[in-house]
DRENMI-257803 format. One record per atom (N, C-alpha, C, O): x, z, y; residue in three letters. Coordinates in steps of 0.001 Angstrom, whole numbers, padded with zeros to 6 digits, always signed. Last residue first. Example, Ala and Ser with C-alpha at 12.3 -4.5 7.8 and 13.67 -1.06 7.14 Angstrom:
BEGIN
+012850+007080-002250SER;+013670+007140-001060SER;+012900+007870+000030SER;+013409+008039+001138SER;+013190+007800-005690ALA;+012300+007800-004500ALA;+013200+007800-003300ALA;+014236+008465-003319ALA;
//
This chain:
BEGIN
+003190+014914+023218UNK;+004325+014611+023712UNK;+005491+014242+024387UNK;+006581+014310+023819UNK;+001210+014367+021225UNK;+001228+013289+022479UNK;+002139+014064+023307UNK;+001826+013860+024480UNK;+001070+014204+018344UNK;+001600+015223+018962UNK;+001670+014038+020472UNK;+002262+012959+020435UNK;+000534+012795+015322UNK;-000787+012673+016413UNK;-000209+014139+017630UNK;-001014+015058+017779UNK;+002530+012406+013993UNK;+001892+011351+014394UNK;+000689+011566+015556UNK;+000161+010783+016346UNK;+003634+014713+013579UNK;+004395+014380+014496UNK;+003844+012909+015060UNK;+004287+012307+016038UNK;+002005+015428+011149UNK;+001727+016484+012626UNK;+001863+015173+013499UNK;+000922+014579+014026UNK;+002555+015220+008657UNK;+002405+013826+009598UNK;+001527+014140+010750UNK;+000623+013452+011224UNK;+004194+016582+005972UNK;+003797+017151+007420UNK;+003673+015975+008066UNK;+004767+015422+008173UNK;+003522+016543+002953UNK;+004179+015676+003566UNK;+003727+016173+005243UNK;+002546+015915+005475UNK;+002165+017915+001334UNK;+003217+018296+001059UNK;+003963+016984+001805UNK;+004926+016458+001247UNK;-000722+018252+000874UNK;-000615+018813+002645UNK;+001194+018743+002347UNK;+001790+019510+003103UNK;-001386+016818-000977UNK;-001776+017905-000914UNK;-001443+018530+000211UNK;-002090+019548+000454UNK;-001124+014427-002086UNK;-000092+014476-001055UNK;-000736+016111-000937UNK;+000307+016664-000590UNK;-003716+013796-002681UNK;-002719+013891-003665UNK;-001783+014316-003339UNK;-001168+014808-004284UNK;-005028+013497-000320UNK;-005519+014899-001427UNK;-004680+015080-002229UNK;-004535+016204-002710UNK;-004226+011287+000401UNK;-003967+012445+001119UNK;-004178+013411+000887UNK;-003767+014370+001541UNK;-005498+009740-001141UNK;-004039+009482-001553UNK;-003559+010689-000341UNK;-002348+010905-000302UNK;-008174+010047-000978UNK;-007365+010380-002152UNK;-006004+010476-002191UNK;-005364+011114-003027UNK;-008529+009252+001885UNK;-008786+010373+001515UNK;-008255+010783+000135UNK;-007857+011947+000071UNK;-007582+006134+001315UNK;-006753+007023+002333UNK;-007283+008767+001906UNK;-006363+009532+001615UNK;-010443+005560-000198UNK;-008594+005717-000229UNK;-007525+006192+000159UNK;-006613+006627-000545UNK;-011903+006053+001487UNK;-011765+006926+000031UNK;-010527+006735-000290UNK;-009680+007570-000604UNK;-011398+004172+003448UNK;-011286+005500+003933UNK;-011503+006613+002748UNK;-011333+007816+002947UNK;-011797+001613+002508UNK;-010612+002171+002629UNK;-010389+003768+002816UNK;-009428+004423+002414UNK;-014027+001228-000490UNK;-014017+001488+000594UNK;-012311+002374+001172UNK;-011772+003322+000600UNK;-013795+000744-002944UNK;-014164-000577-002163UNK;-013846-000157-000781UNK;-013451-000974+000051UNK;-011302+000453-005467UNK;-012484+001135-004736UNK;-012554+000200-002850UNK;-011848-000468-002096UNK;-009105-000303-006875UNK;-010122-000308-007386UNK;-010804-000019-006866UNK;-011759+000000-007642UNK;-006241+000044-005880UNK;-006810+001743-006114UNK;-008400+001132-006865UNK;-009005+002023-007462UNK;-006096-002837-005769UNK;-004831-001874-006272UNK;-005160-000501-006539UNK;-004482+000147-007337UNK;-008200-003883-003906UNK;-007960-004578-005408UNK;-007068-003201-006115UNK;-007611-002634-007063UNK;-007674-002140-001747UNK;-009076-001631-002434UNK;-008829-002539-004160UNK;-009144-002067-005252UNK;-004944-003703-001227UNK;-005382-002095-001702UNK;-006624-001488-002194UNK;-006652-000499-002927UNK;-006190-005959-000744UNK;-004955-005529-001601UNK;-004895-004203-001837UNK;-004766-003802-002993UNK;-008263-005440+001751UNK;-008365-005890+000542UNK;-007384-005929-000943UNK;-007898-005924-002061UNK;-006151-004447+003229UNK;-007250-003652+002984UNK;-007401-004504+001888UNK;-006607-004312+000967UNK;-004920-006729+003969UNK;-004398-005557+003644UNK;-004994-004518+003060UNK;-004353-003704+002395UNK;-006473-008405+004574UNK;-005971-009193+003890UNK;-005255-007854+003108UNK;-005046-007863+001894UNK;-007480-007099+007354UNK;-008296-007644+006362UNK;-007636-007871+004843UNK;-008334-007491+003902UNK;-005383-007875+008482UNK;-005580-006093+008377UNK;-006613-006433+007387UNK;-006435-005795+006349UNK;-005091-010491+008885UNK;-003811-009928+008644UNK;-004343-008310+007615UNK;-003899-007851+006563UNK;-007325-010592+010599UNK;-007544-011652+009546UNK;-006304-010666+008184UNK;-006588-010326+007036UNK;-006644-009427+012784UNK;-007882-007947+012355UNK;-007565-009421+010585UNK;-007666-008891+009478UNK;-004419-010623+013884UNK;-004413-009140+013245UNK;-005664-009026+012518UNK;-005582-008389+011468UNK;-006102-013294+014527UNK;-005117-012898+013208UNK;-004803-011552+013131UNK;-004955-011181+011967UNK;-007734-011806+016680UNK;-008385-012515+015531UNK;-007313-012275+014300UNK;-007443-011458+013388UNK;-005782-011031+018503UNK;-006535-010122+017341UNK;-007559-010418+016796UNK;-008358-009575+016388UNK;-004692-013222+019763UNK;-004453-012500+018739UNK;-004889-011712+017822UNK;-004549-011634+016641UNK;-007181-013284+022002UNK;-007353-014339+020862UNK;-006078-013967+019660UNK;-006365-014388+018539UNK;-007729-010015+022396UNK;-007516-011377+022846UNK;-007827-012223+021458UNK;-008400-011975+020397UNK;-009876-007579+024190UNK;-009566-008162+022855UNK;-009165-010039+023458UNK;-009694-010840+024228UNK;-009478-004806+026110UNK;-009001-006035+025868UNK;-009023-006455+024419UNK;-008370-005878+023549UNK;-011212-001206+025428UNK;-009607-002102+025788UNK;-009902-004207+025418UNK;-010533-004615+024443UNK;-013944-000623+025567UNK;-012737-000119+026005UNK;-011140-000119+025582UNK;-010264+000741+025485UNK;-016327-002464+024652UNK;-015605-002317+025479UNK;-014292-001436+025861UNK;-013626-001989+026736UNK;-016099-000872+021508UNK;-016581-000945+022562UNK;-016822-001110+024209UNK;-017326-000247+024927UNK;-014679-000826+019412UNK;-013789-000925+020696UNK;-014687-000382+021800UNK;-014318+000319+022742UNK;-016502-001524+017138UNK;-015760+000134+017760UNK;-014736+000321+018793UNK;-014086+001344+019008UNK;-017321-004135+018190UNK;-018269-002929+018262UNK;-017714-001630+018397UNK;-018032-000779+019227UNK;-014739-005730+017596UNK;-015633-005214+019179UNK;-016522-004176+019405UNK;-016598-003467+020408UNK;-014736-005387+015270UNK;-013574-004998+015662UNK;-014376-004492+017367UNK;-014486-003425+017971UNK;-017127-006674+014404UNK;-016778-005460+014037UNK;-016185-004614+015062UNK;-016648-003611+015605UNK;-016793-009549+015676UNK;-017750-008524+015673UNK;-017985-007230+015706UNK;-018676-006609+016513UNK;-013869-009871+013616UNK;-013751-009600+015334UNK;-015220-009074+016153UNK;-015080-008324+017119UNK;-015327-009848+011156UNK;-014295-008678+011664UNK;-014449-008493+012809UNK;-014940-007482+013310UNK;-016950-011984+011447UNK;-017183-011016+011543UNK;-016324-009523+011547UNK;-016720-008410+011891UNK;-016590-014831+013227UNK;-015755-013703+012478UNK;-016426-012390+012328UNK;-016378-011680+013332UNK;-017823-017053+014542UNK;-018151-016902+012903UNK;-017553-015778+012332UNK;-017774-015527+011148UNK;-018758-015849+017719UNK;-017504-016171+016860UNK;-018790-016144+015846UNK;-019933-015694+015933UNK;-020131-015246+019660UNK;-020692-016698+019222UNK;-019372-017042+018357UNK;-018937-018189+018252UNK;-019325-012989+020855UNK;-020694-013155+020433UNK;-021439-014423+019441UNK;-022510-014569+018851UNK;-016813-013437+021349UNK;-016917-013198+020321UNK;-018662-012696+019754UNK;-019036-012236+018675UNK;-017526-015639+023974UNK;-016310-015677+022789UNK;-016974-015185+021473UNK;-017524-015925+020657UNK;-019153-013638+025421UNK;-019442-014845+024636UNK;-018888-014906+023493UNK;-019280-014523+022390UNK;-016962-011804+025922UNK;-018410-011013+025182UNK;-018597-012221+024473UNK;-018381-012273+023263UNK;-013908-013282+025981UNK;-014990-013197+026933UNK;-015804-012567+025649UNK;-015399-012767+024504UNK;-010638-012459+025151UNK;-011654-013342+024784UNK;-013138-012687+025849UNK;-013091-011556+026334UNK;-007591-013416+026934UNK;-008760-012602+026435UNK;-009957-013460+026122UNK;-010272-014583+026518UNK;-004474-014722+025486UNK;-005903-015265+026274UNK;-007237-013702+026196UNK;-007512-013198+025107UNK;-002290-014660+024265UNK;-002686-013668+025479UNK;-004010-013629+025574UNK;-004649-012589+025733UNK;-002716-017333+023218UNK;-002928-015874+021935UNK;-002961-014770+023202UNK;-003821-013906+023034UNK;-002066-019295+024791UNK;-003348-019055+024195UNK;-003424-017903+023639UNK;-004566-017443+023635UNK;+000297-018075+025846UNK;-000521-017911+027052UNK;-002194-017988+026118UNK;-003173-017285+026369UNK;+001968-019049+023347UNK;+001631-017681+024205UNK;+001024-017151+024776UNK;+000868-015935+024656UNK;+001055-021910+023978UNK;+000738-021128+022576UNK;+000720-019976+022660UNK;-000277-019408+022216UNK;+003077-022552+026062UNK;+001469-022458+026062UNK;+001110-021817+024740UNK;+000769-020671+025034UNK;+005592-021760+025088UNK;+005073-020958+025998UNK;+003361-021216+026279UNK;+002565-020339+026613UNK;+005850-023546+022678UNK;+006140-022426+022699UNK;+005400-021555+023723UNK;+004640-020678+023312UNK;+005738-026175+024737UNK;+004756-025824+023648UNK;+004885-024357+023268UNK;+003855-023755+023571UNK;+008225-025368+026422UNK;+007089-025908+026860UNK;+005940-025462+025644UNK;+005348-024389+025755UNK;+010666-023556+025656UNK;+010236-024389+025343UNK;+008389-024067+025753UNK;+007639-023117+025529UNK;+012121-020959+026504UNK;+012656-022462+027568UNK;+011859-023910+026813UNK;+012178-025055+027134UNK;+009959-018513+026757UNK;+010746-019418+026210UNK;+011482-020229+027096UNK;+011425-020141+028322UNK;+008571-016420+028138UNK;+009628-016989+028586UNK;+010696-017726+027759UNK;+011915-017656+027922UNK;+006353-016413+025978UNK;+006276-016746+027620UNK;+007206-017075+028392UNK;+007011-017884+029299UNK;+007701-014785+023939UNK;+007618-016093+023915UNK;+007281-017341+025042UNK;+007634-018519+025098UNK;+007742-012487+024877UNK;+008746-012673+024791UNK;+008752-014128+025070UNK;+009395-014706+025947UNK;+004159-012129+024390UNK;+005394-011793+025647UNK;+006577-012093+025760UNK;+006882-012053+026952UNK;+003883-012678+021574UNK;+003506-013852+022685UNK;+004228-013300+024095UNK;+004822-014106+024811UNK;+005606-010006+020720UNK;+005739-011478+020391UNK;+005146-012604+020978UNK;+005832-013626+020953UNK;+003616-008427+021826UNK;+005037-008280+022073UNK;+005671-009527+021842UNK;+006263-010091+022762UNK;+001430-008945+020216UNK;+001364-009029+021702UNK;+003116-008798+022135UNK;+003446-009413+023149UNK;+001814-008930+017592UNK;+001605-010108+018271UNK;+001861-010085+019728UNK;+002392-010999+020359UNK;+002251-005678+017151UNK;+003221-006332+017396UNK;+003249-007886+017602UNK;+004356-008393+017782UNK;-000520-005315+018175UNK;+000684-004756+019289UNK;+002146-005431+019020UNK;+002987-005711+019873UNK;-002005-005734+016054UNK;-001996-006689+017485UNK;-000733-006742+018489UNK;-000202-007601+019193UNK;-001277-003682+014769UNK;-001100-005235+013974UNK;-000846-006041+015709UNK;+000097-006623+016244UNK;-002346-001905+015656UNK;-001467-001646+015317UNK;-000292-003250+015425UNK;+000794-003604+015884UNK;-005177-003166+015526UNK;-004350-002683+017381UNK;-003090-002759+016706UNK;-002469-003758+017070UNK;-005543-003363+012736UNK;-005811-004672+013141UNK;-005063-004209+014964UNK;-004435-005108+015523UNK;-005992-000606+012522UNK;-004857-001328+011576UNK;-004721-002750+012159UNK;-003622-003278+011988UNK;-007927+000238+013827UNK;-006458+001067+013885UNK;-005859-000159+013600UNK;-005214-000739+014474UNK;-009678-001538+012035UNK;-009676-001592+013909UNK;-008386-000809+014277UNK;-007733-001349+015170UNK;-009981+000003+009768UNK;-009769-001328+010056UNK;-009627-001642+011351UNK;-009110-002752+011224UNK;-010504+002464+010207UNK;-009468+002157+010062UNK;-009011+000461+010254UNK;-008002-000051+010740UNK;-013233+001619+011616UNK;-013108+002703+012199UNK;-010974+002238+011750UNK;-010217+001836+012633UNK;-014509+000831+009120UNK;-014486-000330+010182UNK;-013331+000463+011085UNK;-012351-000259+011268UNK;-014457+003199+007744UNK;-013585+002039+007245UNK;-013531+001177+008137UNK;-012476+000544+008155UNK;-016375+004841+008811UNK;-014946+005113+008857UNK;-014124+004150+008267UNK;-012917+004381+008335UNK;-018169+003450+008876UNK;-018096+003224+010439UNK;-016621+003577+009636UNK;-015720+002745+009747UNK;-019185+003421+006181UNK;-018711+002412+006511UNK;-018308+002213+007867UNK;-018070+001064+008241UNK;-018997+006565+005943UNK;-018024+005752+005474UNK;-017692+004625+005697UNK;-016516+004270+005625UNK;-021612+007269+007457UNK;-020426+007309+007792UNK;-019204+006243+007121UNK;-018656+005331+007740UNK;-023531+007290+004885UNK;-023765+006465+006027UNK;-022922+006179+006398UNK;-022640+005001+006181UNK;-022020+008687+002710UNK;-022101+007231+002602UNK;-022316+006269+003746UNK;-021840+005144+003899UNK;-020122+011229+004935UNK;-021232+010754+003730UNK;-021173+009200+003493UNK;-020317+008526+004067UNK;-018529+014021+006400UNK;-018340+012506+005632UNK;-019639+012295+004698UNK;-020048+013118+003878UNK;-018946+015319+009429UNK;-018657+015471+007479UNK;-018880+014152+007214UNK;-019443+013339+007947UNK;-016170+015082+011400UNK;-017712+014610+011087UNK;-017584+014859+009377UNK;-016712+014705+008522UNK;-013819+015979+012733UNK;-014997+016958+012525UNK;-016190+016431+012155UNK;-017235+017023+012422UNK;-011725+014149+011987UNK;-011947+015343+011236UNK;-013302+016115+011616UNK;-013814+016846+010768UNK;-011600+011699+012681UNK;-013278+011649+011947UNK;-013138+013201+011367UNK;-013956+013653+010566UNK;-009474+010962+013589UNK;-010958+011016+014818UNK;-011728+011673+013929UNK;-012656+012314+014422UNK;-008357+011386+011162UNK;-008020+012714+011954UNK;-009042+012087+013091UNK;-009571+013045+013654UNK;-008843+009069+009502UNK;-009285+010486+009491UNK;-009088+011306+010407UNK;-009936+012198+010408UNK;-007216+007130+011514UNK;-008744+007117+011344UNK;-009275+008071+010886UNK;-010293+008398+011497UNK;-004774+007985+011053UNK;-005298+008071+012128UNK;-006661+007557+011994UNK;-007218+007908+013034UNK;-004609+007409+008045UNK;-004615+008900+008200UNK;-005683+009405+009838UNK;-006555+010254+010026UNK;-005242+004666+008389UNK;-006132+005237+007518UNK;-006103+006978+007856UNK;-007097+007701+007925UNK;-002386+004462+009457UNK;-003758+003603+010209UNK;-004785+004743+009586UNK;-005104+005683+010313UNK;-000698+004905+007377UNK;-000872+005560+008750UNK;-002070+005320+009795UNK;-002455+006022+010731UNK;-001503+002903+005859UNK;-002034+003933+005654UNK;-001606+005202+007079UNK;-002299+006131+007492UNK;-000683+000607+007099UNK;-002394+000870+006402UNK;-002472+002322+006356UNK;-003458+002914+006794UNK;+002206+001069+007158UNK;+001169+001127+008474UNK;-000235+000916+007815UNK;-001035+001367+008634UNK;+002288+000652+004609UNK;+002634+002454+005261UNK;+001855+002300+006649UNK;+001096+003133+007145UNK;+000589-000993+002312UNK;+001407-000599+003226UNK;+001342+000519+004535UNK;+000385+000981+005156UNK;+000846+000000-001176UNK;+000000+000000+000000UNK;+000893+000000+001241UNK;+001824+000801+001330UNK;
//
């Protein structure tokens, strides 16, 4: 499983430590990691179309400026993606979605799915909850959520 999935997955439990968990929930808490995992993902596109802006090559630098691009409500009102649907709903307005985080959330998709194939279970956030029950509190990952 990869470590940013599952650091993703931990930081999706720890918003959700004070909600008890049920079936309703589970699927906000999987959209909930999936959206961690897909910013995570984005952040390192977005660093990568920034650099690429100052290429010395012409095509290179428009291709940058497309994946910068924000997407408008339209945009993704009238996407076929339903991730990026998703992805908007627990954003809720509050941060920028560009045309990169189509391939992150495609990327975070692709990740999740390899791991629900690999633990057998459908939903990420049982996953992440087992494999942090197994870990029994014998790994300290304080230093992830200490703002510092």
């Amino acid at each position: 499983m990869s470590p940013l999935l599952l650091v993703s997955g931990i930081e999706g439990l720890y918003s959700f430590k004070n909600v008890p968990l049920n079936t309703i929930n589970y699927s906000f808490l999987d959209n909930l990691i999936l959206t961690i995992f897909a910013l995570r993902i984005g952040d390192s596109f977005h660093t990568m179309a920034e650099k690429n802006l100052a290429s010395t090559d012409n095509e290179v630098r428009k291709a940058a400026a497309v994946e910068l691009k924000e997407l408008s409500k339209d945009d993704i009102n009238h996407s076929s993606n339903i991730y990026l649907q998703s992805f908007a709903g627990v954003l809720n307005g509050k941060g920028s979605i560009r045309k990169y985080h189509e391939k992150a959330l495609e990327v975070a998709a692709l990740e999740v799915r390899k791991a629900q194939e690999q633990f057998s279970i459908n939903s990420i956030g049982s996953i992440v909850l087992a494999i942090c029950e197994d870990m029994k509190g014998s790994v300290d990952l304080s230093f992830l959520f200490n703002k510092d």
